[in-house]
N, C-alpha and C positions, 0 to 999 in steps of 0.2 A: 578244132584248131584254134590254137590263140594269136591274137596280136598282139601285135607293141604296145597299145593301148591297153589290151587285156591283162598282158602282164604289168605293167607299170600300173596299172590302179590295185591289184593284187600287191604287190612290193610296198607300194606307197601305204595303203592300210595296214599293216605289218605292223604289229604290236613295236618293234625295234625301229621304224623309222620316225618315230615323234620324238624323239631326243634330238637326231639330227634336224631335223625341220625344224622344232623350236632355238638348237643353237644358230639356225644361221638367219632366224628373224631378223635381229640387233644389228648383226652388218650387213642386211639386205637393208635393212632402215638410214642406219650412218652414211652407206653410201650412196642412199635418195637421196639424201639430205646435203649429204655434200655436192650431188651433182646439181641440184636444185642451186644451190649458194654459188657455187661457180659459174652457172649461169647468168646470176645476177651480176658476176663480175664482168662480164663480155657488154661492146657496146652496142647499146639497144640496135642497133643498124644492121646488126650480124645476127646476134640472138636466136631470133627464126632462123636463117638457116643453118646456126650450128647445132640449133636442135633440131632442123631434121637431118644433118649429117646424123646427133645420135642416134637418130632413129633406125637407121642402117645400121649403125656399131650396135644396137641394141639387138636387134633381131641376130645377125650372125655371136654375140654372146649367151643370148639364149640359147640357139642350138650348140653352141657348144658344151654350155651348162646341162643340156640334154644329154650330149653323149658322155662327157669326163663327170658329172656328179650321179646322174640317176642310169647311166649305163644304158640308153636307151641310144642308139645309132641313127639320125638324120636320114630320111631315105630321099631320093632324087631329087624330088617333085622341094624338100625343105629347103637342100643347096639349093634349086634354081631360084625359088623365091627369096633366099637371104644374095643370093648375087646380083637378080635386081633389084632387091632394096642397096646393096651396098653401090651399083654406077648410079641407081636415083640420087642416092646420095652426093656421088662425085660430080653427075650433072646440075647441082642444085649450086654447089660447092664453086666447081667451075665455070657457071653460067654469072657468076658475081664477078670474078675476075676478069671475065669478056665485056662483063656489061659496063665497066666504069667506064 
């Protein structure tokens, strides 16, 4: 019996999927780099936690990247941990605007 894991390491070493994996290095890169540089624009006072608000957006983009690029479908257990990372988030977010 296979898993999801079984089949996606299968798929992934796939003689066909190293063209797609090499084209999308360049804008997995550009767009470190700009989230990187846009953070240096925010003021140092916020900084932290608007990176770890990304830290939520990052995880729930991941599994989406899971299921729309690599076909592979988020099972229970990944929604609940991206929907607590996404209220830690909104606690971290909201806990600023209560504390001033």
């Amino acid at each position: 019996m296979l898993t999801d894991v079984d089949t996606h390491q299968r798929r992934a070493s796939g003689p066909d999927e190293q063209p797609t994996e090499r084209s999308q290095l360049v804008p997995g890169i550009v767009s470190l780099a700009a989230f990187a540089y846009l953070l240096t624009r925010i003021d140092v006072a916020f900084a932290g936690r608007a990176y770890a608000a990304y830290g939520g957006v990052y995880i729930v983009a991941s599994l989406a990247w899971l299921w729309l690029a690599e076909g592979l479908r988020p099972n229970n257990w990944d929604l609940a941990g991206a929907g607590l990372a996404m209220i830690g988030a909104l606690v971290i977010l909201a806990g600023a605007q209560f504390s001033r």
